[in-house]
C-alpha positions in Angstrom: -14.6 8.7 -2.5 -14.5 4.8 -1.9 -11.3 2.9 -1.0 -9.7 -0.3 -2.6 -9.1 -1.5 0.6 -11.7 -4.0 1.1 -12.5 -6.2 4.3 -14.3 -9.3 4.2 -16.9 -10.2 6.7 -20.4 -10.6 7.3 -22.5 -7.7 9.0 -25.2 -7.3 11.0 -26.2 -3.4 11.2 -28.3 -3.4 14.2 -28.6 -1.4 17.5 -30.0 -4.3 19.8 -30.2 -7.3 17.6 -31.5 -8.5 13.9 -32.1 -11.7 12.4 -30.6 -12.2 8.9 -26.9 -11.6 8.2 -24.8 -8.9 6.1 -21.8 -9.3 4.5 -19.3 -6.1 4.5 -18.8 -4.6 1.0 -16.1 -2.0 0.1 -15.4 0.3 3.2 -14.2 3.2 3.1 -9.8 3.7 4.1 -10.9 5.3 7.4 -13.5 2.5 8.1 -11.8 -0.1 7.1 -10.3 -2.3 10.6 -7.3 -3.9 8.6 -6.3 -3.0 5.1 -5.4 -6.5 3.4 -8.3 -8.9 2.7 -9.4 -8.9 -0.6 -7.8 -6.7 -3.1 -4.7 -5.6 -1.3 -3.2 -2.9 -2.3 0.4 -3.7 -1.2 3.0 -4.4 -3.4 4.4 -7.2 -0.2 3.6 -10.2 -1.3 5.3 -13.6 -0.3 8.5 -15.1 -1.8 8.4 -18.9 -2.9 11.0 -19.6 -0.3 8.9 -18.1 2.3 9.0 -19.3 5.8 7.8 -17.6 9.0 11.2 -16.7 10.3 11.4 -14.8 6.8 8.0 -13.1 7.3 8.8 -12.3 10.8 12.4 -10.4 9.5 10.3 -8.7 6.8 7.9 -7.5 8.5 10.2 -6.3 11.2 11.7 -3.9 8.4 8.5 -2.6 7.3 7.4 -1.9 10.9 10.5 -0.1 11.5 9.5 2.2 8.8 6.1 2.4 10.2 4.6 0.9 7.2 2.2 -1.0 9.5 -0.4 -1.6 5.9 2.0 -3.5 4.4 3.1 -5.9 7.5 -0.2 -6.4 7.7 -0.8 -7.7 4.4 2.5 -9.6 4.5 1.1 -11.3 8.1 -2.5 -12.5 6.9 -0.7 -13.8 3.8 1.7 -15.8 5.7 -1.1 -17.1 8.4 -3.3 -18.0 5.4 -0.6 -20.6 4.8 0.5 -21.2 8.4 -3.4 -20.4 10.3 -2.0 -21.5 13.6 1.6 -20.0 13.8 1.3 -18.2 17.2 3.7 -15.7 16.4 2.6 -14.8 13.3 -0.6 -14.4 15.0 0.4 -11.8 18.0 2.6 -10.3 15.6 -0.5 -9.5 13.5 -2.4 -8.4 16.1 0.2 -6.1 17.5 0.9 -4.6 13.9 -2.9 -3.7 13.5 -3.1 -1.8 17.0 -0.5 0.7 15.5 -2.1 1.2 12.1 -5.7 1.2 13.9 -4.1 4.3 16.0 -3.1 6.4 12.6 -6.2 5.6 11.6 -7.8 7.2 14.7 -6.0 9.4 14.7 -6.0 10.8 11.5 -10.1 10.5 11.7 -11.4 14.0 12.1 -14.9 12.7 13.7 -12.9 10.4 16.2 -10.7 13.8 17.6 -14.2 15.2 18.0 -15.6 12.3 19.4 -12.7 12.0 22.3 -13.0 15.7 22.4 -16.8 15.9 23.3 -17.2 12.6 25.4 -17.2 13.1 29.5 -15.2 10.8 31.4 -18.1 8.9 32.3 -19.5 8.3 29.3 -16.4 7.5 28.4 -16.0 4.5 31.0 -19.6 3.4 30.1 -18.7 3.3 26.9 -16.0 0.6 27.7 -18.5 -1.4 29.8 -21.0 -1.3 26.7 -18.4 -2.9 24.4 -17.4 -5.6 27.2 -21.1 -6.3 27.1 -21.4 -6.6 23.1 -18.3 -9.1 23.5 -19.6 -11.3 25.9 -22.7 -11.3 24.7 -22.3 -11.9 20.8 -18.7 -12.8 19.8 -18.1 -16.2 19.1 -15.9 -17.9 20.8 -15.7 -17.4 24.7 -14.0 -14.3 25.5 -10.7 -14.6 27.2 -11.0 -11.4 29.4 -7.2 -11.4 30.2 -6.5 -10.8 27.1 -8.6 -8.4 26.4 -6.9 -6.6 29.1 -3.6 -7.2 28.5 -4.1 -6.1 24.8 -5.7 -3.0 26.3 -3.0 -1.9 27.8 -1.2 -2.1 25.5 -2.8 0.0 22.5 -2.4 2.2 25.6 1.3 1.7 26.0 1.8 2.4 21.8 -0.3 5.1 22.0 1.8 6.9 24.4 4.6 6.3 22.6 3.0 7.9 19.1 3.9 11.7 18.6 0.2 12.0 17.4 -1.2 10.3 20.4 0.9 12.9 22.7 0.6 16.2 20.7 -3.4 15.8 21.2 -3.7 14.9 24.5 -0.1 15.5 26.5 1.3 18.2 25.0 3.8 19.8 27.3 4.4 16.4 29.1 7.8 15.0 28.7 8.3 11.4 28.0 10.1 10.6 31.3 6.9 11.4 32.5 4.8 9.5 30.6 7.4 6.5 30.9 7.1 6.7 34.9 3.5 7.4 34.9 3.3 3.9 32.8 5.5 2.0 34.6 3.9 2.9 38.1 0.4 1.6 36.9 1.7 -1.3 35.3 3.6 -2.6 38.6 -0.1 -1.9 40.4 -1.6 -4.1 37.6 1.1 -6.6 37.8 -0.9 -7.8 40.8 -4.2 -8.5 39.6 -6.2 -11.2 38.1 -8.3 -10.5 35.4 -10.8 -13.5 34.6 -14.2 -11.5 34.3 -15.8 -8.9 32.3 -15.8 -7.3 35.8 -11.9 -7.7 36.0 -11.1 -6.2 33.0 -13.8 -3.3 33.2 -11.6 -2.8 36.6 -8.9 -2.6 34.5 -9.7 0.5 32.1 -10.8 2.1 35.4 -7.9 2.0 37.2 -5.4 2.9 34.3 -7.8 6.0 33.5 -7.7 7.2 37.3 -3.8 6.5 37.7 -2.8 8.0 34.5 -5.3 10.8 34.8 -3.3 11.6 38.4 0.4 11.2 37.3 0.4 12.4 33.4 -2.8 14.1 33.1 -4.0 12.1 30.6 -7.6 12.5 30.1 -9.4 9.8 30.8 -12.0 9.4 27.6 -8.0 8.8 25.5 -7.8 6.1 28.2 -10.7 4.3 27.9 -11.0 4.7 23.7 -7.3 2.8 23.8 -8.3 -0.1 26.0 -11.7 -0.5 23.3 -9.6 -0.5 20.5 -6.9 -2.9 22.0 -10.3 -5.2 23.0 -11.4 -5.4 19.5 -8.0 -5.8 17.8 -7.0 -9.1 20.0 -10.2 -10.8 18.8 -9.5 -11.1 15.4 -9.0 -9.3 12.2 -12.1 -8.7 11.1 -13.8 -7.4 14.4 -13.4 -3.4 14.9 -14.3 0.1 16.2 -16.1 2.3 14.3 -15.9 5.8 14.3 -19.1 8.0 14.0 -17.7 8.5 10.3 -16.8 5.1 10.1 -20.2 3.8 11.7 -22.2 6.2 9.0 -19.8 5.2 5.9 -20.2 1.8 6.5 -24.2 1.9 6.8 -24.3 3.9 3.6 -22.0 1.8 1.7 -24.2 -1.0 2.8 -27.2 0.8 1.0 -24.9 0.9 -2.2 -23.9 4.6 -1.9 -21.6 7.0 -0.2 -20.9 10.8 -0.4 -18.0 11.7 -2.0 -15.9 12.4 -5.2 -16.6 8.4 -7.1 -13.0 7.5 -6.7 -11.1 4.0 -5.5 -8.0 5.4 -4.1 -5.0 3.3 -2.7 -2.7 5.0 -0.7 1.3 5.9 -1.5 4.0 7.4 0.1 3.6 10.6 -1.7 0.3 10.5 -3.0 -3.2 9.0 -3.5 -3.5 7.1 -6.4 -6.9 7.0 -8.0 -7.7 3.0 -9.7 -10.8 3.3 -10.3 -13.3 6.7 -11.0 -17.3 5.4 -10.8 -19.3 6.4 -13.5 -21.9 9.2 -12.9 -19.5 10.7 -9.8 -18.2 14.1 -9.5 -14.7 12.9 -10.3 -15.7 11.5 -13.9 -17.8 14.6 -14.7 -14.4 16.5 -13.3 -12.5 14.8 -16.0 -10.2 12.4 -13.3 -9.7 8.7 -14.5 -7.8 5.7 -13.4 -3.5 6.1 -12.8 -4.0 9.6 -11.8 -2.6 10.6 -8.7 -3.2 13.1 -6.0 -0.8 14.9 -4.4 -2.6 17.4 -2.7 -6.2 17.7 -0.8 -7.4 21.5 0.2 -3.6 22.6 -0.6 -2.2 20.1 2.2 0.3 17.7 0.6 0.2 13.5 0.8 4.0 13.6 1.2 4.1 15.9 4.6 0.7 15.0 6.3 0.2 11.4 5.7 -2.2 9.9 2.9 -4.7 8.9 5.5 -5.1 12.5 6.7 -5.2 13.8 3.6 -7.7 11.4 2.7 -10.1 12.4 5.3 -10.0 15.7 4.2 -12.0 14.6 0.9 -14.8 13.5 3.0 -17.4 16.0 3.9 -21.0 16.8 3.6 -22.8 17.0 0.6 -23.3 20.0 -1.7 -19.4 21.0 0.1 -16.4 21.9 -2.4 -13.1 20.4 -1.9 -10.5 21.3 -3.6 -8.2 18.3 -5.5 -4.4 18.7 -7.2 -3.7 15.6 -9.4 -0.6 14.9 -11.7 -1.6 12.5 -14.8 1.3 10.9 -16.1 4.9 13.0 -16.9 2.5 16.3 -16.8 2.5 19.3 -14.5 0.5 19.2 -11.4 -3.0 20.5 -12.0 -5.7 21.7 -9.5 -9.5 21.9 -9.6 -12.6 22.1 -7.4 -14.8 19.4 -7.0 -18.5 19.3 -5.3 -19.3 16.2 -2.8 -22.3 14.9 -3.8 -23.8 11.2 -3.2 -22.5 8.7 -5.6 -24.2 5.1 -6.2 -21.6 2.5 -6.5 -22.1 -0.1 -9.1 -22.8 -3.6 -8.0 -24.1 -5.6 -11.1 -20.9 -4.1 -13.1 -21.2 -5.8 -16.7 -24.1 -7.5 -18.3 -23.3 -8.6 -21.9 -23.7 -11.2 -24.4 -20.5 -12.7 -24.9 -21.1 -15.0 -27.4 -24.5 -13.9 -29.0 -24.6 -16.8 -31.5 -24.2 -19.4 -28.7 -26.4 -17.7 -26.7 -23.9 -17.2 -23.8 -24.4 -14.3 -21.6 -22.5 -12.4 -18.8 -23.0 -10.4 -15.3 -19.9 -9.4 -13.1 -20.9 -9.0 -9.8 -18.1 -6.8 -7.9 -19.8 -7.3 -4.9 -22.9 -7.5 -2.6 -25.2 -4.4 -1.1 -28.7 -3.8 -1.2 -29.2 -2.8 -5.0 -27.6 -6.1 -5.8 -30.5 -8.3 -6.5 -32.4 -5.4 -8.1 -29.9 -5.4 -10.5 -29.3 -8.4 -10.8 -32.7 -9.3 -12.4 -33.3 -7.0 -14.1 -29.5 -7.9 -16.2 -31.3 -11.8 -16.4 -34.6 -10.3 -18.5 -32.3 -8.2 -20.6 -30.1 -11.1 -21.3 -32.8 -13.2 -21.4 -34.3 -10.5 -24.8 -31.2 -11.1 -26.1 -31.2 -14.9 -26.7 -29.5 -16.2 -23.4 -29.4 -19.8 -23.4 -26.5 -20.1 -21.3 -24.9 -17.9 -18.3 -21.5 -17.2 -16.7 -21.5 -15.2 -13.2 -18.2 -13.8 -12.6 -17.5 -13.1 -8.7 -13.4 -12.2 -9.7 -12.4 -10.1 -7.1 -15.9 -9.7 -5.6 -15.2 -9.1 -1.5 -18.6 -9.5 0.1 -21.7 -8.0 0.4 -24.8 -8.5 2.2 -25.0 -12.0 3.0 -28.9 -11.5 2.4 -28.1 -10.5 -1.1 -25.9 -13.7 -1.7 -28.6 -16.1 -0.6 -31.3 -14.4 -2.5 -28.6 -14.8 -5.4 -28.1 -18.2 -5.2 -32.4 -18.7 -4.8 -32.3 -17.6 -8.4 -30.5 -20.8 -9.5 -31.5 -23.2 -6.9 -34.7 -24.8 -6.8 -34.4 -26.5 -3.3 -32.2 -27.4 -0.4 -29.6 -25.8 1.8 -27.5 -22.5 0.1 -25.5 -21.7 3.7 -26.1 -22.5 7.3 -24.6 -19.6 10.0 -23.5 -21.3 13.4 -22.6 -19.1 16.2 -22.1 -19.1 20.5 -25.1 -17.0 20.8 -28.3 -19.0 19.4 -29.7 -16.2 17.5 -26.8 -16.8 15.5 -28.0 -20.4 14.1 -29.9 -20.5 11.2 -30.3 -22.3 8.4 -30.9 -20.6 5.0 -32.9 -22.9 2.0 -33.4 -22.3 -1.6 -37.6 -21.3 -2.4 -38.3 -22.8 -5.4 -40.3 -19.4 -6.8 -38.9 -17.7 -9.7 -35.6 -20.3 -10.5 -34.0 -20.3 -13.6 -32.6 -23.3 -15.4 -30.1 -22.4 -18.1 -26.7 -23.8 -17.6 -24.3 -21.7 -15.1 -21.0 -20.9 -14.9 -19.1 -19.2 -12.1 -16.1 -17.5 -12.2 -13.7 -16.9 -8.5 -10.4 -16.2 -7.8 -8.0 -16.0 -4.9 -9.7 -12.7 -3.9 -13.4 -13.9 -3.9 -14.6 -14.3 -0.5 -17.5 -14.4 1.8 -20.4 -13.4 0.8 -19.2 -14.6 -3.2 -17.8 -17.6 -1.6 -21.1 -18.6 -0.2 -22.9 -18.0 -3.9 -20.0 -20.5 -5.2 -20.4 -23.2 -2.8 -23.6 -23.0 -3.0 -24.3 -23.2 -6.7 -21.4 -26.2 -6.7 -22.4 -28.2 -3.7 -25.9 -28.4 -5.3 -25.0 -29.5 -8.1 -26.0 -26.7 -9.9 -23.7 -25.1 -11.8 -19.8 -25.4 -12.9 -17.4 -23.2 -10.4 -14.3 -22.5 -13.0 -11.2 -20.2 -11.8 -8.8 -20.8 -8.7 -9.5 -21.4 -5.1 -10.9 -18.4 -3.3 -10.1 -16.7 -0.4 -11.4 -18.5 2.4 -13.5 -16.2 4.8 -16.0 -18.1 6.6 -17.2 -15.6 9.3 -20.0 -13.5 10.3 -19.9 -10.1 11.7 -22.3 -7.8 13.4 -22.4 -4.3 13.4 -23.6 -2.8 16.9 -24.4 1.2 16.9 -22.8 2.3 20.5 -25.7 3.7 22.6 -23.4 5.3 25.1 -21.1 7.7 23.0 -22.0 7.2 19.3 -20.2 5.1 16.7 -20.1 1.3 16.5 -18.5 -1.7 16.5 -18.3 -4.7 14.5 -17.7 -8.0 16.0 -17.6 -11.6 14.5 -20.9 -13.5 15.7 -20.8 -16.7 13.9 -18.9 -19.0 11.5 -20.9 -20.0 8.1 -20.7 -23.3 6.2 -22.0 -24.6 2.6 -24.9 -27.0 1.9 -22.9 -30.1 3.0 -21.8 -28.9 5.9 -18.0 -27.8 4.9 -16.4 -25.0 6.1 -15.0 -22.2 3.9 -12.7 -20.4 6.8 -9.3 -20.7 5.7 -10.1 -22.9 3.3 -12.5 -21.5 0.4 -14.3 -22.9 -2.4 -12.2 -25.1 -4.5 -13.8 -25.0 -8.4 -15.0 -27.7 -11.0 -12.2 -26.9 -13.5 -8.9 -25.4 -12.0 -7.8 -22.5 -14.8 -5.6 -19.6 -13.6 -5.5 -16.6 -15.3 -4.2 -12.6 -15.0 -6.6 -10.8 -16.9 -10.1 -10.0 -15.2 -12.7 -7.3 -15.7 -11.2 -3.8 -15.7 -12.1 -1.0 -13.4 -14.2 0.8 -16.3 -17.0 -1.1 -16.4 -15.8 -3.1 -19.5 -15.0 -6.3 -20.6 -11.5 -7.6 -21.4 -11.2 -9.1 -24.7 -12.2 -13.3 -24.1 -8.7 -14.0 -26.0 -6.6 -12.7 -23.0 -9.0 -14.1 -20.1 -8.7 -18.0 -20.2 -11.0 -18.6 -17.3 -13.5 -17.1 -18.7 -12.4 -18.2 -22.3 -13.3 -21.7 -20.8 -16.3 -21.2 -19.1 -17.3 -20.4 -22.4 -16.6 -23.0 -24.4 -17.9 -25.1 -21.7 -21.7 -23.0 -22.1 -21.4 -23.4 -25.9 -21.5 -27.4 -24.7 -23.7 -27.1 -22.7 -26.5 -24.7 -23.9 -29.9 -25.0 -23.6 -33.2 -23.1 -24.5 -33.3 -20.7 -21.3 -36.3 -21.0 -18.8 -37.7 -19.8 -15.7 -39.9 -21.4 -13.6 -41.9 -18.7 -11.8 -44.4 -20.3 -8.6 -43.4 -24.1 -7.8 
């Protein structure tokens, strides 16, 4: 099982520290720290006579129905026209502590992970993620706020019915409400301006909650980390054990699971996209079908995201799946985990065979990438390619590795992307190796939802002159992240170490790559692996007609 929700940042998987970057690909729904950036799957979307005081009332609706996704998608759409708008901002960051907390809490390994962890641990658990901030985020913490926004995942997590029935059952909510209120007129008092202060914090609400509500202390402590990665900004996060281990794997190009992109409904799951190879194709599922029911527990009474983590499991387990495909009745069948590679060089064709024009979509970056990557260049290279068009549609992020070892293939010499962060490990400036470039004509293809990792291909191959960008401005993410494993109690987090910019020194954070030729269009790549016909695409129609142009007898220039 993989999710359509897709994040977009850069990742460092590491325990102390590593030196080379990552760039998140597709995480899974559970792992995922926000749900919006990249290919959202909300039907929200911005009117033309938006303003913030009309996202602000809309979102205020959708919130009120607990539909904290869809806000969220409505918020970083808004601040991606208005970046600074304050309230937008808070608002944002106030919408994603309550769909983080479903998301806990509907996370089987998290419940176990509260469930197992001693107070202690617990605390030094919240001390190790201080740590992590202050030494490797990158801007300069503001500890206040870290605190402050602490308190209050704490204060909305008391006031969730999932939040009480796991850890104050029995306890009525004047109770709770007093308890609350008596800490927060002790904390009214104090100054928070260190990592020591707001480590004092956590400690204190803990004890005083622990005394008035019983409130174990571990629920305490997991809030006030949450609410500490939320306020930094949207792409930082905790990582559940499950979380932690999807996102490693899906690094490495591969998860266990059915081979299904999901987005979630009211009602149901609905599949998009079933990968090839995966237990779902062999099982006969395919894209518009929609499940209704997980292990006999229904979407419509338990939540999609808890019915969703009841498809993962370990592999060789069954799980059994019902799924209604179109007007038909419901039908329901057993299905065997098993691991599942997911596809990173998607399509490689000739798309023009007498003009010589070939054709790789890349749907994002991972480990396998580059592997595949060449070996789709000799096989177009067999078939007569004299020109090439790279189509990064879509394409989220990947391995930030894999994007500059891309872009090497093309660029002879010079800069591809610098990374520039608080902490100096963070500086670094990648350059092209001559070794192994090829020198046919290039073409890229992006779109509003090609970011990061994609982005930094783009701008690379533009700013150097090397190639034609065609399609629309992309997305604008310009950060790195890191992923740190948490000694203390297991799981992770991921925190935004450094800001990236192109070979002249621009910066693609809420900006993005702006292409050559400007050509919008609907149609992209389908979710089957196969191309849609070139009369309906017109970016890709015209990058095209610009290789037929343009083409040249191919070559690669292998040593310097």
């Amino acid at each position: 099982m993989r999710f359509l929700n897709r994040m977009r940042g850069c990742l460092r998987p590491t325990c102390g520290w590593l030196f080379g970057g990552l760039v998140v690909c597709i995480l899974q729904l559970a792992g995922v720290s926000e749900p919006v950036f990249g290919q959202s799957t909300s039907v929200v979307s911005l009117q033309q006579d938006w303003s913030p005081d009309k996202v602000l009332y809309q979102c205020e609706q959708l919130e009120r129905d607990r539909q904290w996704s869809e806000a969220l998608a409505l918020y970083q759409q808004a601040l991606r026209k208005t970046p600074n708008d304050a309230r937008l901002t808070q608002r944002r960051s106030l919408a994603r502590i309550h769909f983080d907390l479903e998301r806990r809490y509907a996370d089987s390994s998290f419940l176990q992970q509260i469930s197992r962890t001693p107070p202690k641990i617990a605390e030094g658990t919240y001390a190790e993620v201080l740590l992590k901030i202050q030494s490797y985020y990158v801007d300069e913490p503001n500890w206040n706020e870290i605190a402050r926004y602490g308190l209050t995942a704490l204060k909305f997590a008391l006031e969730a019915p999932e939040f009480r029935e796991q850890h104050l059952s029995g306890v009525s909510l004047d109770r709770i409400k007093n308890g609350f209120n008596e800490l927060t007129d002790v904390l009214k008092k104090v100054s928070v301006q260190k990592r020591v202060d707001a480590n004092w914090v956590a400690t204190q609400s803990a004890k005083m909650l622990r005394a008035s509500i019983d409130l174990p202390e571990q629920a305490t402590y997991m809030e006030f980390i949450c609410g500490a990665i939320a306020v930094l900004d949207p792409y930082s996060a905790y990582l559940s054990d499950n979380q932690y281990s999807e996102t490693m794997s899906q690094i490495d190009g591969n998860f266990v699971g059915l081979g299904v992109e999901l987005k979630s409904e009211l009602d149901h799951l609905a599949i998009v996209n079933v990968i090839r190879g995966g237990p779902a194709e062999q099982g006969g599922l395919r894209g518009g079908d929609k499940i209704t029911h997980v292990d006999f527990k229904s979407v419509s009474q338990f939540g999609s995201e808890r019915v969703a983590d009841l498809l993962r499991g370990e592999e060789g387990s069954e799980v059994v799946v019902t799924v209604v495909r179109g007007e038909n009745a419901p039908q329901t069948a057993k299905f065997t985990r098993r691991r599942v590679e997911i596809p990173s060089v998607e399509i490689v064709q000739m798309v023009d065979e007498q003009g010589g024009v070939g054709y790789i979509r890349v749907a994002n970056f991972q480990k396998t990438t580059v592997r595949d990557f060449d070996a789709a260049l000799w096989s177009l290279q067999r078939q007569g390619m004299r020109s090439l068009i790279v189509d990064m549609r879509g394409n989220p992020g990947g391995l930030l590795s894999a994007a500059v070892d891309l872009a090497d293939r093309f660029i002879s010499n010079g800069v591809i992307v610098a990374t520039k962060g608080r902490n100096p490990l963070e500086d670094f400036t990648h350059r092209a190796d001559s070794t192994g470039t090829w020198r046919m004509p290039l073409y890229v293809l992006i779109d509003e939802n090609s970011a990061s990792a994609s982005e930094i291909f783009a701008a690379a191959i533009r700013d150097q002159g090397r190639g034609k960008v065609i399609g629309t401005q992309s997305y604008g993410k310009g950060s790195v992240q890191g992923i740190f494993a948490l000694n203390v109690s297991g799981g992770g987090i991921r925190l935004t170490t450094a800001k990236f910019y192109g070979p002249k020194g621009d910066s693609i954070n809420q900006i993005g790559v702006k292409p050559d030729v400007e050509v919008r269009s609907a149609a992209r790549p389908d979710y089957d692996g196969q191309l849609q016909p070139v009369g309906d695409d017109q970016v890709l129609q015209t990058a095209i007609s610009y290789a037929r142009q343009n083409s040249s007898p191919n070559e690669v220039v292998v040593g310097r």
